[in-house]
N, C-alpha and C positions, 0 to 999 in steps of 0.2 A: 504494500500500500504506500501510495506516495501523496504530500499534500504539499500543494500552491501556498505561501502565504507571504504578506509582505508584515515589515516593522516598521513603528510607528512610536518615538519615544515623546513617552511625554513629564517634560518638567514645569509646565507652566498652568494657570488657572485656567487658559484660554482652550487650549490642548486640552487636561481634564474636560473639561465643556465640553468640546469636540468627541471624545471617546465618549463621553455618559451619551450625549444623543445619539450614537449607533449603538453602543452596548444594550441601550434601553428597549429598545426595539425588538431584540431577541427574544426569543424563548428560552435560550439556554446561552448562559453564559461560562466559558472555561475558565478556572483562575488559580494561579498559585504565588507565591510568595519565595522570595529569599531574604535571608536574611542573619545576624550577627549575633552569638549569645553565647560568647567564652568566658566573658568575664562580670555577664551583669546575670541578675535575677530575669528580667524581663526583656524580650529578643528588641534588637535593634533593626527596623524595618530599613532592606533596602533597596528592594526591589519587589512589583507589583506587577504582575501578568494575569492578561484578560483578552479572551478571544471570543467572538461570535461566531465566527466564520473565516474569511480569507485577509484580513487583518490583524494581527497581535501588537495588543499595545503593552510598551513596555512603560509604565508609572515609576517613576521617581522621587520615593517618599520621603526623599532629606531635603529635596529641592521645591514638593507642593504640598500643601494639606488637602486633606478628602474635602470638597465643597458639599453641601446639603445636599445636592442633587446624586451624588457620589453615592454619599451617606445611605440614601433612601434605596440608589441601585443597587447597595449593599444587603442593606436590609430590609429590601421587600423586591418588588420587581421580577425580571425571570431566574428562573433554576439557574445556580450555582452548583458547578460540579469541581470537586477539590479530589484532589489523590491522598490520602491518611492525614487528613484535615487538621489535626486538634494543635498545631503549628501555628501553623496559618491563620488559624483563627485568633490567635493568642498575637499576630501579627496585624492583623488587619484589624481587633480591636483597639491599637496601643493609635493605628496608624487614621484608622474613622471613627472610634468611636460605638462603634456598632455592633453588635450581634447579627452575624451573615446568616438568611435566610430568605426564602429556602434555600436546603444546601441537599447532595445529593456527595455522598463520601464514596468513590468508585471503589476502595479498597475494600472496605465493606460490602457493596456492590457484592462484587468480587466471590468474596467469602459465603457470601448466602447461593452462592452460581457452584460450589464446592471446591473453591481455591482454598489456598494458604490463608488465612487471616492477614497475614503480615505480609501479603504479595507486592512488593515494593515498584512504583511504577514504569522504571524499563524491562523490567520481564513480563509485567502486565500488556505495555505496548508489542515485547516482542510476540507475545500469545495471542493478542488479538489485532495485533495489524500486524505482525509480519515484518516489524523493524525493528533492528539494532540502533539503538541509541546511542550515542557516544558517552564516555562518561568522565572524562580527562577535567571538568571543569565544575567536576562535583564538590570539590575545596575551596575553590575561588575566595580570593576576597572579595564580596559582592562591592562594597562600599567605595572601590576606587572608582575613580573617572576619569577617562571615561572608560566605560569597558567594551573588552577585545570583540571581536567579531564572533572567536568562540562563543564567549561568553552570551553574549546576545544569542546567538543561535541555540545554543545550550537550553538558557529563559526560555527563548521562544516554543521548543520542543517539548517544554514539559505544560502547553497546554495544548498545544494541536491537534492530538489525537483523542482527548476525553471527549467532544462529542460523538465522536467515531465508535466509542468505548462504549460511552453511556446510550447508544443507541441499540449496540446489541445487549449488552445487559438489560439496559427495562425490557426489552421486547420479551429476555426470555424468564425475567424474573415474573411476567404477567403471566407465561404460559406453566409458573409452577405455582402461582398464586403466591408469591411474595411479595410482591411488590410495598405491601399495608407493611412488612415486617421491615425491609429498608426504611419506608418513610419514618418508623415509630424510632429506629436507634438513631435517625438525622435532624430527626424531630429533638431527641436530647439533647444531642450536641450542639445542636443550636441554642437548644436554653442555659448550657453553662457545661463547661467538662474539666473544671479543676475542681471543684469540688469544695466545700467547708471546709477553708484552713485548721478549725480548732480541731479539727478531724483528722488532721496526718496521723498525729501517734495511733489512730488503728491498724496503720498498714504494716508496724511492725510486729515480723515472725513470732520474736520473742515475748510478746507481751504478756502469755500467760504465764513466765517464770516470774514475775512481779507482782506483789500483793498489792490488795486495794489502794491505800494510801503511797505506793510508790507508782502503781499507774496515774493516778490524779497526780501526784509531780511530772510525770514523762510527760502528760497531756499539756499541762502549763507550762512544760521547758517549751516542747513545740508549738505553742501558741505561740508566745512569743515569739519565738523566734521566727515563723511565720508572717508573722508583723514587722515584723524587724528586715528582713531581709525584702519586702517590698517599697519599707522606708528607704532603706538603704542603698537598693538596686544592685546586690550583690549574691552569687549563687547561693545557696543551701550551704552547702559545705566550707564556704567561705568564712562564713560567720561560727557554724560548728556544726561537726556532723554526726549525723543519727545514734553512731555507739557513740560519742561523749554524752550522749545527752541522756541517751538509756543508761549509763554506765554511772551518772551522778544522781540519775532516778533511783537508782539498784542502791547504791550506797547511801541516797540522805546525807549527804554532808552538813554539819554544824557550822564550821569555820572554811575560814579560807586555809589554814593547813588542810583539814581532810578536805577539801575541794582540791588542794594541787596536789593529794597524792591517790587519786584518780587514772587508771590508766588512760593515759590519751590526752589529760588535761595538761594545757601545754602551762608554762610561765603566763605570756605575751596572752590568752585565753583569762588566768587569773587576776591580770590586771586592767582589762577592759569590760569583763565582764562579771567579771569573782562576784560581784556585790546583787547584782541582778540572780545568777543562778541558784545564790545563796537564800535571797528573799522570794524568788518562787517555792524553793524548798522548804524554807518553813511555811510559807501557806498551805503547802499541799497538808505540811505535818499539822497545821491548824485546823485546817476543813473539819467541818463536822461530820461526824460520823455517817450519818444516813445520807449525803450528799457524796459516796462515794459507792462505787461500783462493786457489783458482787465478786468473789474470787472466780477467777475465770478456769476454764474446764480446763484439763490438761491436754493436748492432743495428742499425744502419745499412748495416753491410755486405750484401752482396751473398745470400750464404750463409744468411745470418740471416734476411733479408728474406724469402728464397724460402721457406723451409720456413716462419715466421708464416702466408705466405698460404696455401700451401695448408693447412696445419691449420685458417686459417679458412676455405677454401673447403668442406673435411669439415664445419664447422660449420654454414654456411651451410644446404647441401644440406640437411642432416639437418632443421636450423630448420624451412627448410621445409616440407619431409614432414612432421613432424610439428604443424607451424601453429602452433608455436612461438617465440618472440622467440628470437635468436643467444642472448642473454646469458645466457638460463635455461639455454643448455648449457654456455655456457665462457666466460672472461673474457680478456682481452689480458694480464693479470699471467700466467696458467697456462699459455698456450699460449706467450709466452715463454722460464718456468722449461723448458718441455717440447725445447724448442728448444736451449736453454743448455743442460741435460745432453746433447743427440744429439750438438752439434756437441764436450763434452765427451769424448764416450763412456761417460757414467755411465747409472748405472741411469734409467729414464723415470720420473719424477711421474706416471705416468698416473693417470685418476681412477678411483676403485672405484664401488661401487653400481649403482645403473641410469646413472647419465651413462659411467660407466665401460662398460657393456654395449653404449650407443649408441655412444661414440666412440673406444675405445680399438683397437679392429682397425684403421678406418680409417685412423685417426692414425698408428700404426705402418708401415700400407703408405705412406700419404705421404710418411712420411718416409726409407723405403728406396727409394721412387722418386728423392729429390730427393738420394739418396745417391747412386744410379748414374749420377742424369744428369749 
């Protein structure tokens, strides 16, 4: 497959204008992003790509800002189609302001058609058009100027082909009756896909080796610091990373001695922040009692272990049948949370939408089986 297209860069208000009134017009529009994020928290936009058809304009967001009209073709107007989006989106919110919708994640796409989940987009073009990408320009500094010919060609390629893409996937996502199940995960991603910062500390493995009152510390180091490091515009690990901060949760430190002798906690760590980790620590140790979380189930155990698998073996099956990857149904984070409230006797996480229609019965018998047995 071969395709016609010319460039069109645009740094000016006048240019933006110029692009919104054809873009507009579309029904579908292509888009992807490059951009900069070695050493801050939040990417640095440097490039904006958008195709309708047989022009690809290349946006230059250190040079113009998104105009209203921009704004709106962003977030509202025709189908946006992005390739593993959740980037880009965190790009074009910094760069217009806006939540991109509708949006249409071909990756995803993808994965409901029985690809890879994680089908990354020059293999995706070589399997459905029939072309080698080049990929020598995959590092670039996007940010110089002006940039190489490569480069440009590069940009341009990584939107040409998504209409092309996304024309045989809906067609054949209609003829398996998916199509409601694309829209509902794009529909998410569109309403937010970072998630409740106060929320990181669940994502760590180890959380059930920590009692009550040291996870309400973990929780409160990672708030913070989640706070902190969007003030600051500085990565994660920058500031401190995940085992210091579980690791001063684990121990409760008193003082700034036992805070620096902490594996991992540095000097330079005790002296800019000693006084802060130290006062969320005693808060955590202040909390009131019933304001803290029950001892969390062990996953190791016996009990625990049986109901993960068969919730995965429902998963499996289903996978199957339907000639789909496990992952596009359920993830090890959920099918544990699911786990943790049964063996709690709380309400079940279970999931809604269509994964919820495919697996939430099953799920339920499995797990009243693995209660009588």
């Amino acid at each position: 497959m071969s395709v016609d297209y010319s460039l069109c860069w645009v740094d000016t208000p006048e240019g933006l204008q110029a692009a919104y009134e054809v873009l507009a017009e579309a029904d579908v529009v292509a888009l992807d992003t490059e951009f900069f994020r070695e050493t801050t928290f939040f990417p640095v936009p440097a490039l904006i790509q958008l195709t309708a058809g047989e022009t690809v304009y290349l946006i230059d967001p250190q040079a113009v800002a998104a105009s209203e009209t921009f704004q709106r073709l962003l977030g509202g107007g025709p189908l946006k189609l992005i390739h593993a989006c959740g980037e880009d989106l965190d790009v074009l919110a910094l760069w217009a302001g806006v939540t991109v919708a509708p949006l249409v994640d071909t990756q995803i796409a993808e994965s409901f058609l029985g690809s890879d989940p994680a089908i990354g987009y020059r293999r995706l073009v070589a399997r459905r058009c029939d072309v080698d990408l080049p990929k020598e320009e995959t590092r670039s500094n996007w940010l110089e100027r002006p940039l190489t010919p490569a480069q440009l060609e590069y940009a341009a390629l990584d939107v040409v082909f998504l209409p092309a893409i996304w024309e045989g996937q809906s067609r054949e996502l209609v003829e398996l009756g998916r199509a409601e199940w694309l829209e509902e995960e794009c529909a998410a991603l569109s309403r937010g896909h970072e998630g409740n910062a106060d929320q990181w500390y669940t994502r760590h493995r180890q959380l059930w080796r920590l009692k009550p009152r040291q996870i309400e510390a973990y929780r409160e180091l990672t708030a913070w610091r989640e706070v902190e490091i969007r003030r600051r515009d500085v990565p994660r690990g920058w500031l401190v990373k995940d085992a210091v901060l579980f690791a001063v949760a684990e121990a409760m430190p008193q003082n700034r001695y036992e805070l620096a002798a902490i594996e991992g906690v540095t000097p330079s760590l005790v002296k800019r922040e000693g006084d802060t980790l130290l006062a969320l620590v005693k808060a955590a140790q202040h909390q009131d009692e019933s304001a803290l979380c029950e001892p969390l189930p062990v996953p190791t155990s016996p009990p625990f272990k049986r109901r993960v698998k068969a919730l995965k073996q429902v998963v499996q099956a289903h996978a199957e049948a339907l000639g789909v990857a496990p992952e596009r149904l359920a993830n090890r984070a959920e099918m544990e949370a699911i786990v943790t409230a049964h063996l709690k006797r709380a309400t079940l996480p279970l999931p809604t939408g269509w994964r919820g229609r495919v697996l939430a019965a099953d799920w339920e018998r499995a797990l009243a089986e693995q209660e009588a047995a």
